[in-house]
C-alpha positions, 0 to 999 in steps of 0.5 A: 194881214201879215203886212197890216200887223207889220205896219202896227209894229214898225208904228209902234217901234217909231212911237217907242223910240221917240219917248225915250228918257232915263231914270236918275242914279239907276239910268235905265231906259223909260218909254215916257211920251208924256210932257212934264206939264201935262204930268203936274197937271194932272198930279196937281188936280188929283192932290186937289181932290184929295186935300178936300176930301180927305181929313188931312192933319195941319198945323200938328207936330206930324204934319211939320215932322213930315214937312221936314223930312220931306223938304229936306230930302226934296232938296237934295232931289235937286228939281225945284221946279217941282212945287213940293208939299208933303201931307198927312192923312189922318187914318190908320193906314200904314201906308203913304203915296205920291202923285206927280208934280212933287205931292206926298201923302203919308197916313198917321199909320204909319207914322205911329209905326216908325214911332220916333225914328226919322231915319224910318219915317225918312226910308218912305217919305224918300221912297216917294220922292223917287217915284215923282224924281223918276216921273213913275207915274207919267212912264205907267201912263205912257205905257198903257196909253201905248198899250191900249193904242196898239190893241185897238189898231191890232183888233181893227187889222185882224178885224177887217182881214177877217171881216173881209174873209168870212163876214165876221169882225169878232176876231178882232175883238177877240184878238184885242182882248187876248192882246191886252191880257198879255201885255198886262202880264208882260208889261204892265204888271212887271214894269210896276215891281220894276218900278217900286225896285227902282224908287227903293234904290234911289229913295236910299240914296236920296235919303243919304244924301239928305243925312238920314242913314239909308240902313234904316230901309233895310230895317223898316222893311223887315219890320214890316215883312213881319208884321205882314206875317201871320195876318198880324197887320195888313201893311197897305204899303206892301200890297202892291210891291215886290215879295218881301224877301226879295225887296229885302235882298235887293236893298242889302244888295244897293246899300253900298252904293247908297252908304258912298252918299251918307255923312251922319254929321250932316243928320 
C-alpha cells in the first residue's frame, strides 16, 4: 500500500513541476497546467452569459468612465493579445469581478461608492486587471483539477489494499473524503487569500503606472473596512478576502514600491 501512495505522490510532483509559471512584479512560483487558450475560452463563454443575463448599462456616463479607466490601465498591463472590455452592472452591489480573458464587471454600487473619485474607482478596476494579468483563475482550476485527480487516485489505492485485505472498499471513500477536506484547508482556501493579496500589490502598481495615485488603495480599503463595521453595509467586495486589517497593512507595507511607478503628470 505504502508503494501505490508513493507512486501517487512521485505522479503528482511530475505534474506539479511540469506547470510551473510566475506572477508578474510579485514573481512567486504558480502551478498552472492549464493553456492560455483554454482559459480565454472559457473566460469568454462565461462573460457571454452574463452579458444576456444581466442588466448591463451602455452607452451611459459610467459605462465610458469604467471603459476609461480600464483601457488605461490594461495598457500599461502590456498584454494586448487579451480582448479587454469592461462592463457595468446595473445593481446595488459594492463589488466588481473579473473572468479570464481580460472581461471586467463593476456594479453601479460601487461606482456610486467612490463617488467621483477615479483614483478610488481606478484602485478596483486595477485590482481586477491583476487577477487576469496573474491568470488567478486558470492557477485555481489547475489546482483543483490537481486536487481532485490526486484524491480519486488516492481513494482508489487505499480502496483496493483495503478491498484486498478485508472485503470492504469504503476505506477509500472514506480516505478521499478526508483528503479532499484538508486540502481544501490547506490549499485551496489559503491560495485564494494569497491570491486577492497578490491582485492588491500588482493592482497598485499597475494603477501607478497608469497615473492614478496607488495611496487611494489604502484609503478606499478603509472606507470600506468601515462601512463593513457595525452591519452598516455588507461590502460583497470583501466577502471573500483577506481580514481588513491585514489587507490594509499589507498595502501600506507594498505602497513604496507601487509609489517607484507613479508620475501624477501623467493623471
Amino acid at each position: 500500500m505504502k508503494k501505490r501512495i508513493g507512486v501517487v505522490a512521485i505522479l503528482l510532483v511530475a505534474l506539479a513541476l511540469s506547470a510551473c509559471a510566475t506572477a508578474p512584479y510579485t514573481g512567486r512560483s504558480q502551478y498552472i497546467t492549464m493553456s492560455a487558450d483554454e482559459e480565454i475560452k472559457h473566460g469568454l463563454a462565461a462573460s457571454g452569459k452574463i452579458l444576456s443575463s444581466e442588466p448591463i448599462e451602455r452607452d451611459t456616463a459610467r459605462a465610458a468612465r469604467v471603459a476609461q479607466i480600464g483601457q488605461r490601465i490594461a495598457r500599461v498591463a502590456e498584454q494586448p493579445e487579451l480582448p479587454w472590455a469592461f462592463y457595468v452592472i446595473a445593481g446595488p452591489e459594492v463589488n466588481a469581478f473579473a473572468l479570464p480573458g481580460g472581461k471586467v464587471f463593476v456594479y453601479t454600487g460601487l461606482i456610486e461608492f467612490v463617488d467621483d473619485r477615479d483614483n478610488e474607482l481606478a484602485v478596483v478596476i486595477g485590482h481586477e486587471i491583476a487577477h487576469i494579468m496573474a491568470r488567478h483563475a486558470a492557477e485555481r482550476v489547475s489546482q483543483q483539477r490537481t486536487v481532485s485527480i490526486g484524491g480519486a487516485l488516492l481513494g482508489i489505492v487505499v480502496g483496493v489494499a483495503s478491498a484486498a485485505a478485508t472485503g470492504d472498499f469504503k476505506l477509500g471513500q472514506d480516505v478521499q473524503n478526508v483528503f479532499y477536506s484538508l486540502a481544501d484547508i490547506g490549499i485551496l482556501l489559503p491560495y485564494s487569500r494569497i491570491q486577492e493579496t497578490e491582485a492588491d500589490h500588482i493592482g497598485a502598481i499597475l494603477m501607478a503606472k497608469a497615473g492614478y495615485d496607488p495611496r487611494a488603495s489604502v484609503t478606499l480599503w478603509k472606507k470600506m473596512a468601515a462601512e463593513n463595521t457595525g452591519g452598516r453595509r455588507r461590502i460583497a467586495l470583501l466577502s471573500t478576502h483577506p481580514l481588513d486589517e491585514t489587507r490594509i497593512a499589507d498595502l501600506e507595507r507594498m505602497m513604496p514600491e507601487a509609489l517607484t511607478y507613479y508620475r501624477s503628470d501623467e493623471k
